[in-house]
Each structure stands twice: as structure tokens, then as C-alpha cells.
FIDO-594409 format. One record per residue (C-alpha): residue in one letter; x, y, z. Coordinates in pm, 1 decimal, padded with zeros to 6 digits. Layout:
BEGIN
residuo = a, px = X, py = Y, pz = Z
...
This chain:
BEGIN
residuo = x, px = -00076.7, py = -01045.7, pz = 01137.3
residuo = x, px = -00142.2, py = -00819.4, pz = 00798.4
residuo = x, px = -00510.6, py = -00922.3, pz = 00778.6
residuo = x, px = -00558.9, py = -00804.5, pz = 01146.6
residuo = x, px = -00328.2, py = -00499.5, pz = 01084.5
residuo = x, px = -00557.1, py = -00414.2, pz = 00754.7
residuo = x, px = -00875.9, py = -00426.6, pz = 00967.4
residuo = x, px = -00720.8, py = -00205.9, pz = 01204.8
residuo = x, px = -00558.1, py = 00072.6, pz = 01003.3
residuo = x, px = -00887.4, py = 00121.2, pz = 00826.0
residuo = x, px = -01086.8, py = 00212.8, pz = 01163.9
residuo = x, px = -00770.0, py = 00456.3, pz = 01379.2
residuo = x, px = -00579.1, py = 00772.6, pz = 01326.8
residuo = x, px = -00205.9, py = 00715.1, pz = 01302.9
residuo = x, px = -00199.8, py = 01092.4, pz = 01532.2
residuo = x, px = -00491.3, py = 01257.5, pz = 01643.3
residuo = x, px = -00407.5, py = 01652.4, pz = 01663.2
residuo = x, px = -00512.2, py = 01731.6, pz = 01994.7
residuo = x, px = -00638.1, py = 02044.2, pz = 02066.6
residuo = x, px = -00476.6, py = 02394.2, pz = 02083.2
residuo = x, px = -00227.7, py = 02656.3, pz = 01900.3
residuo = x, px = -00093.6, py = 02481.6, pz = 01579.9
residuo = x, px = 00180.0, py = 02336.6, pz = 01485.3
residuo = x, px = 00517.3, py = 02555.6, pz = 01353.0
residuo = x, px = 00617.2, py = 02364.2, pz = 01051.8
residuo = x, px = 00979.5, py = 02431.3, pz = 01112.8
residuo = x, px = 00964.3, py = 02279.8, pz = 01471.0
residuo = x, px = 00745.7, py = 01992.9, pz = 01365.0
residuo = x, px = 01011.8, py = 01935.9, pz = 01071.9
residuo = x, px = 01319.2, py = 01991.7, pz = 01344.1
residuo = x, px = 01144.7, py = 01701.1, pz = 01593.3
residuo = x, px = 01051.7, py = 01454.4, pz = 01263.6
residuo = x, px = 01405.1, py = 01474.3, pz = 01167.5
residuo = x, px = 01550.4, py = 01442.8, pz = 01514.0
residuo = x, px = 01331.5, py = 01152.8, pz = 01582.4
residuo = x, px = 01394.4, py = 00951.7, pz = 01259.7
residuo = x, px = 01813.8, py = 01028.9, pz = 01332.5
residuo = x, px = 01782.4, py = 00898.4, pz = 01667.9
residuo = x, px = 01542.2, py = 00585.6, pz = 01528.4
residuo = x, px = 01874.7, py = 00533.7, pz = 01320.6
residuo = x, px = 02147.3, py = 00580.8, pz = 01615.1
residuo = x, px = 01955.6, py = 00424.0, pz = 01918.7
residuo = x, px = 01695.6, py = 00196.8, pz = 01762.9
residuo = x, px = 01292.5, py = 00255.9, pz = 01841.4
residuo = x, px = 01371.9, py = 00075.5, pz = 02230.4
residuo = x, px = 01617.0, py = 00337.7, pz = 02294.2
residuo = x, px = 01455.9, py = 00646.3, pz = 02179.6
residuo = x, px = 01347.1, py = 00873.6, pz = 02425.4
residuo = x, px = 01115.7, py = 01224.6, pz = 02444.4
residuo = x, px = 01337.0, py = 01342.4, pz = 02635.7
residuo = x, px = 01648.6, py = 01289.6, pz = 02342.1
residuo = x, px = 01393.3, py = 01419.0, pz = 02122.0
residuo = x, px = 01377.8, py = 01719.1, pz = 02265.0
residuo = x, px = 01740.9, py = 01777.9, pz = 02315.2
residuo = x, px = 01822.2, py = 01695.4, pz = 01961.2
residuo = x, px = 01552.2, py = 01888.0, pz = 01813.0
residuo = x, px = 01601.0, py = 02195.0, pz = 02078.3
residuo = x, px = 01224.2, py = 02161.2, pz = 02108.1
residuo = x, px = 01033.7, py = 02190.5, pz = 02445.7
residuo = x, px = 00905.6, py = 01834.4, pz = 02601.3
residuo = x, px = 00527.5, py = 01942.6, pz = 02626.8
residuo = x, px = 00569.1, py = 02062.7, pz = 02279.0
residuo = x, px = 00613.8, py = 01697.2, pz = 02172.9
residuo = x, px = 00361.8, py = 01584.5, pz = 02382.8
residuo = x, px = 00084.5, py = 01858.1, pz = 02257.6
residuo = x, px = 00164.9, py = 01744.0, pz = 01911.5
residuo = x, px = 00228.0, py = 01364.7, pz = 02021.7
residuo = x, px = 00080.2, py = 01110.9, pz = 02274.5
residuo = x, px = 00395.6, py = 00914.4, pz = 02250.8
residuo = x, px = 00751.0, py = 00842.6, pz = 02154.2
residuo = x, px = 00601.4, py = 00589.0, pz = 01907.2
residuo = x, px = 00390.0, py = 00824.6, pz = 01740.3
residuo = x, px = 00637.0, py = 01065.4, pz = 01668.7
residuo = x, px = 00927.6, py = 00816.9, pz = 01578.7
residuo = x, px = 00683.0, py = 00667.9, pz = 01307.7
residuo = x, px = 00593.2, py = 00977.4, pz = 01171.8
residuo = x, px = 00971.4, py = 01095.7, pz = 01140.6
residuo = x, px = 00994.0, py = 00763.5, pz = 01025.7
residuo = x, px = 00739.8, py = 00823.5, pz = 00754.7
residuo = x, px = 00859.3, py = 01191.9, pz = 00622.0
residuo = x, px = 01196.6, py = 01085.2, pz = 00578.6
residuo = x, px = 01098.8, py = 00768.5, pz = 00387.4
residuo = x, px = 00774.2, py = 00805.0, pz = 00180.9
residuo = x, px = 00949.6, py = 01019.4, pz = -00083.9
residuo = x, px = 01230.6, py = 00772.7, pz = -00148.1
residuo = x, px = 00961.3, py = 00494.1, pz = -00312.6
residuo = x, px = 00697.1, py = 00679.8, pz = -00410.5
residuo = x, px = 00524.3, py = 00498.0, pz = -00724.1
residuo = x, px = 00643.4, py = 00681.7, pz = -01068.4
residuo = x, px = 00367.0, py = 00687.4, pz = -01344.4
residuo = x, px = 00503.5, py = 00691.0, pz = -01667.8
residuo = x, px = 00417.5, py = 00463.9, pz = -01981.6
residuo = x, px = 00431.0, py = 00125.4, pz = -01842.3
residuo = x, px = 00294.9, py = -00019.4, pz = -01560.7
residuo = x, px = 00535.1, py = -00301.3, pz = -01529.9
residuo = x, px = 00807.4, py = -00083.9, pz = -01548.6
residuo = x, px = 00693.5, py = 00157.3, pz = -01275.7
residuo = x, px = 00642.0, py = -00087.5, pz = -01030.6
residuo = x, px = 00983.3, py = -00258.9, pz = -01123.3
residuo = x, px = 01139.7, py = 00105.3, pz = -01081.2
residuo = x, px = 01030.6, py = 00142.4, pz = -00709.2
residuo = x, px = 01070.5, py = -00220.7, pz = -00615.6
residuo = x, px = 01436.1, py = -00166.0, pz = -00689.8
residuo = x, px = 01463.2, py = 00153.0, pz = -00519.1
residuo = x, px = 01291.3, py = -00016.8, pz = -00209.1
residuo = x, px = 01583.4, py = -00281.1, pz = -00191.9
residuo = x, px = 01829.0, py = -00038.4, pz = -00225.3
residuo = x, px = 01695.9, py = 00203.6, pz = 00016.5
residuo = x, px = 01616.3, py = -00145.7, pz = 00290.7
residuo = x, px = 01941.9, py = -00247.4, pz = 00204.6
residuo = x, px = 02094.0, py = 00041.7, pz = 00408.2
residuo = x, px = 01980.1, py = 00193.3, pz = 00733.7
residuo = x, px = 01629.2, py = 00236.5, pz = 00648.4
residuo = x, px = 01611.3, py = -00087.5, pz = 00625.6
residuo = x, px = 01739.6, py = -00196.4, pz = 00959.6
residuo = x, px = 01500.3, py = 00085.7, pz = 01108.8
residuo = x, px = 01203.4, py = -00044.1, pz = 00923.4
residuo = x, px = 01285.6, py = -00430.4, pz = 01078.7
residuo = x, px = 01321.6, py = -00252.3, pz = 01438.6
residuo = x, px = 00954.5, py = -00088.2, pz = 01398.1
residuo = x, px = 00835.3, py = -00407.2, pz = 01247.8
residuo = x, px = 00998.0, py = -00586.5, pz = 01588.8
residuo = x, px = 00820.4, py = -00345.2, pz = 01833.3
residuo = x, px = 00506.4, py = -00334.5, pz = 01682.6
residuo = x, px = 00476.2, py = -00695.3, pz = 01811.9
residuo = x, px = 00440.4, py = -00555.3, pz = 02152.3
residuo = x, px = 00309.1, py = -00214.9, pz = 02088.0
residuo = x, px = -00020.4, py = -00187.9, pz = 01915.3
residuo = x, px = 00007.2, py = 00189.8, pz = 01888.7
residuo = x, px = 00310.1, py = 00136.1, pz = 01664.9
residuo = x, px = 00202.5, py = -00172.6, pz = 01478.5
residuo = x, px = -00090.8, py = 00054.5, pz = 01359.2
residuo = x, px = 00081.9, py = 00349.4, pz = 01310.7
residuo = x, px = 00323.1, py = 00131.9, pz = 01061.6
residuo = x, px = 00053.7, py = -00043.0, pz = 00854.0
residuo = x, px = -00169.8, py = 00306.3, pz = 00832.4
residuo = x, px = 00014.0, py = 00508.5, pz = 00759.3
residuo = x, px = 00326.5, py = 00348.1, pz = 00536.7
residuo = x, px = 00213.2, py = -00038.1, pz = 00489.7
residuo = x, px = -00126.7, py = 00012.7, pz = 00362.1
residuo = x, px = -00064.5, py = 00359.9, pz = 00141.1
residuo = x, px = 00209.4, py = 00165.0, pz = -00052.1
residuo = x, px = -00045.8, py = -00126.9, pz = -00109.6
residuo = x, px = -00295.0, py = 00127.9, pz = -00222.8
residuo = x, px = -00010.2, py = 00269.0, pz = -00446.5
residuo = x, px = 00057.3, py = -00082.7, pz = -00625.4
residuo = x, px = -00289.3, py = -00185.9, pz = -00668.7
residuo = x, px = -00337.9, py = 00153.6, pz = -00870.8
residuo = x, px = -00068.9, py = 00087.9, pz = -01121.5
residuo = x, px = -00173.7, py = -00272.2, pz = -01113.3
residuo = x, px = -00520.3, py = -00184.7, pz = -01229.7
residuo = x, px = -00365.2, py = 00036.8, pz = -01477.8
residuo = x, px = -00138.8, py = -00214.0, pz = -01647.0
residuo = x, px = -00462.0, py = -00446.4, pz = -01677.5
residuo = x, px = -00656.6, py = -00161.0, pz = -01812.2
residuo = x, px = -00349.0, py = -00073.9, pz = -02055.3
residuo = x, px = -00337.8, py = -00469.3, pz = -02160.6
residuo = x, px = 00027.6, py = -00511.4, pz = -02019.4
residuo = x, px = -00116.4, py = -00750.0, pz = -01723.7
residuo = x, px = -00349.6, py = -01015.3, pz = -01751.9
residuo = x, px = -00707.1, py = -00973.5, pz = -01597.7
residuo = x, px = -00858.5, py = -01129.7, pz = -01323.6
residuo = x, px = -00573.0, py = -01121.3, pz = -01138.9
residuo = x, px = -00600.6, py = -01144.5, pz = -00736.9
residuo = x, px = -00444.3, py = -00827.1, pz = -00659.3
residuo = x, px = -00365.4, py = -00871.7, pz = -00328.2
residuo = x, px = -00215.6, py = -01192.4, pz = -00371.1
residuo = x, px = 00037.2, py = -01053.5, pz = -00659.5
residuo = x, px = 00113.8, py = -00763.3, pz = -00402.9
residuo = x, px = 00197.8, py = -01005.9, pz = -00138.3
residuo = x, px = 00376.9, py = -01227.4, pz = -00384.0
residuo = x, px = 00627.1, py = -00906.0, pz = -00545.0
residuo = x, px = 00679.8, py = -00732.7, pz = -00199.6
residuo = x, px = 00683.9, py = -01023.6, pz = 00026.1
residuo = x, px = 01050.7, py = -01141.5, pz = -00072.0
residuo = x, px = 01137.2, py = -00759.1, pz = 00059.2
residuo = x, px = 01014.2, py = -00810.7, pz = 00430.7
residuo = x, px = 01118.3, py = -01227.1, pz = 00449.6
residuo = x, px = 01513.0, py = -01078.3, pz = 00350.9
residuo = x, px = 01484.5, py = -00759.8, pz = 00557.0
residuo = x, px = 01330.0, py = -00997.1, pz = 00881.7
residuo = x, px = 01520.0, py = -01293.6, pz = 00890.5
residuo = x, px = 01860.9, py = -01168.7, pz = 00692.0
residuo = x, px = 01870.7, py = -01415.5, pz = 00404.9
residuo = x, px = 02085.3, py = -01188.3, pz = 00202.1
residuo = x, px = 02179.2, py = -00896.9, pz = 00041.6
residuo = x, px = 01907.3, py = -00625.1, pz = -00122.5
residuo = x, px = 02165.4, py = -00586.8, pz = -00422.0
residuo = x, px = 02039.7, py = -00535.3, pz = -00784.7
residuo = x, px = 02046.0, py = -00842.8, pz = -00948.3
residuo = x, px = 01837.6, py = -01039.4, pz = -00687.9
residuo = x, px = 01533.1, py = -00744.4, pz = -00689.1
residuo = x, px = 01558.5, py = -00801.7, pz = -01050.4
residuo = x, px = 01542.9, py = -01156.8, pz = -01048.1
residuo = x, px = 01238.4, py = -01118.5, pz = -00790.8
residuo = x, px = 01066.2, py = -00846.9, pz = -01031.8
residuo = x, px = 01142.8, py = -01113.5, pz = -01382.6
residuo = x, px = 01033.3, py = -01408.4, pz = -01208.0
residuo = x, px = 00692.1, py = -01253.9, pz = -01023.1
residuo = x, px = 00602.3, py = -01084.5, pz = -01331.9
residuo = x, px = 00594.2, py = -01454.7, pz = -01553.5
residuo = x, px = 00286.6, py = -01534.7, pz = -01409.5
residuo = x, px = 00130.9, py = -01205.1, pz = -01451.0
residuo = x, px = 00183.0, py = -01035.0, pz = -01753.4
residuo = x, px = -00000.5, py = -01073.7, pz = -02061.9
residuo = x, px = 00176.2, py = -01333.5, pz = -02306.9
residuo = x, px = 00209.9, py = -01236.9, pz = -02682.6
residuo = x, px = 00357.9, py = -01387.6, pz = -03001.7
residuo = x, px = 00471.2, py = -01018.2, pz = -03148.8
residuo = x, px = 00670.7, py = -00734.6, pz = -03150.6
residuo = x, px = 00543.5, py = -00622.1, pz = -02816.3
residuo = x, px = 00639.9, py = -00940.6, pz = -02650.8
residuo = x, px = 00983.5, py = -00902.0, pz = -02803.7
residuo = x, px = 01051.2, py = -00571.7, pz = -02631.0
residuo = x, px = 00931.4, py = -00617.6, pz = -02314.5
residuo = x, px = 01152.9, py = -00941.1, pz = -02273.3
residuo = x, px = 01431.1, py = -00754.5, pz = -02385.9
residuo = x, px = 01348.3, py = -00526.1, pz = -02124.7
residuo = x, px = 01375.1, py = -00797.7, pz = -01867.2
residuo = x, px = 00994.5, py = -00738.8, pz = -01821.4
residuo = x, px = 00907.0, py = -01132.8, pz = -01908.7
């Protein structure tokens, strides 16, 4: 499903802005949030405009002007109030930036984000507009993300080169979404680190010094 979902979130808007008068920031932040609270209390099946609306105290054909559809507007609440909370640090080391945000992505999908994220995976099975809307515009971004600080710990000599990029992506993250989809556990600390220690063995650069002494200690090898 990912290589088809790649294809197609390079080609379509995640929310064309039809046109007209535009938007008031403080009513498109009141109908984000409402959207992403009801995402959490109903589930994306449930959600309506209409609760929208009501929770946001924002007018119907507002919504619409701004929104073809309740999926379009759930996923983009879904987005704001998400996106910040693993965002990709960029200090020193790339190892230990991406081991920083894979840990705060298991805590964060241990909780209710995570049961939202499983419901939008679920119904973008049967909606397209949402299955797009979820790789474009979160899915793909975070990929985009990794491969950066990837490149950068090759560059910086942490991480060995040649690597298939993609493939390591799909072989840190992929233990995130087989958990979060089929339950196999809990997102607690010392399993993402276990996931982190033993992806990163076949990835990062192997020395007999000083260097290689600190960054086991740091759990890094």
C-alpha cells in the first residue's frame, strides 16, 4: 500500500483552498482543534460537520468553503495537533536525533494519538481522500525528515554509506505501525530503545576507538 500511497502523495493537494475571502486564523485554529478533539472522542466514522461546527461555534458553509470534507478537515486537525510533538531535533549526532524522536513517537502512539492515528490508518482503506491526505501530508514529510538526518549522519561518518535509505526507514519505523495496528504490546521505553539499539547494529559505522566506546555507552551500538 506505501509504494502506491508514495506515488500518489507526490501528484495531489492534501486541501485545495477554494476560492473566496480568506481564512480567520483564529476560526481555522477553533475548527482544527475541535476536529482533532472529536477525532479523539468519536473516532474518524463518527465525526460529523455538523459536530464540527457545534464544537468549534463555527458556521457549516464556513467548513465547507475552507473544506470539501469531514476527512479533510479531521486530517488536518489531525496534523496541527501532532506534527510538533515529533518533529526531528538537529543537534550533534545524527543517531541520537533520530533515537530522540523515535522515542517520543512511542510515547506520544502509546496514548490517544496513537489510537487516532490507527483509526485514520483504518479508514483510509476505504477512503482514498484520507489515505492521501495521511501519507502527504504526515507519512511522507516524516520520511523526508529521517532521510535528511540520515544523510547527515553518513556525511558526519556516524552511519555507514551506501545504505538503502528507504529500507533503514522502513526497518526503524516499521515496528511503530506493526504494534500500533495489530496491538502486540506496549509503546513503553525500554522496547523503543531496544528497537532503536538493535536497528542501528547494522547501520552505524563500526570502530575500534574511543568513539566507538562512547557511543555504545550511549546505547547507540
Amino acid at each position: 500500500m506505501l509504494e502506491r500511497l508514495r506515488s500518489t502523495g507526490r501528484t495531489k493537494k492534501t486541501s485545495p483552498r477554494p476560492p473566496g475571502r480568506p481564512r480567520s486564523e483564529s476560526k481555522r485554529r477553533a475548527i482544527l482543534t475541535a476536529a482533532y478533539e472529536l477525532l479523539v472522542k468519536v473516532g474518524m466514522a463518527e465525526l460529523t460537520i455538523d459536530a464540527i461546527a457545534q464544537r468549534s461555534k463555527v458556521a457549516k458553509a464556513t467548513i465547507y468553503r475552507w473544506w470539501p470534507s469531514k476527512g479533510l478537515v479531521a486530517m488536518e486537525g489531525f496534523l496541527a495537533a501532532t506534527r510538533p510533538r515529533i518533529n526531528y531535533p538537529e543537534g550533534g549526532s545524527a543517531i541520537a536525533d533520530i533515537k530522540a524522536q523515535f522515542m517520543r513517537t512511542a510515547r506520544l502512539y502509546g496514548g490517544t494519538t496513537g489510537k487516532v492515528m490507527a483509526g485514520l490508518i483504518a479508514q483510509g482503506h476505504s477512503d482514498p481522500e484520507i489515505e492521501t491526505a495521511l501519507v502527504t501530508g504526515f507519512i511522507l514529510p516524516r520520511r523526508r525528515e529521517v532521510e535528511k538526518t540520515l544523510l547527515r549522519g553518513i556525511e558526519s561518518g556516524e552511519l555507514r554509506s551506501g545504505l538503502d535509505i528507504d529500507t533503514v526507514i522502513d526497518a526503524i519505523y516499521g515496528p511503530l505501525y506493526l504494534r500500533l495496528m495489530i496491538d502486540r504490546g506496549a509503546f513503553d521505553d525500554k522496547w523503543a530503545a531496544r528497537v532503536i539499539d538493535i536497528t542501528f547494529r547494522g547501520i552505524v559505522v563500526q570502530r575500534h576507538d574511543g568513539q566507538a566506546v562512547k557511543q555504545k555507552r550511549r546505547g547507540y551500538s
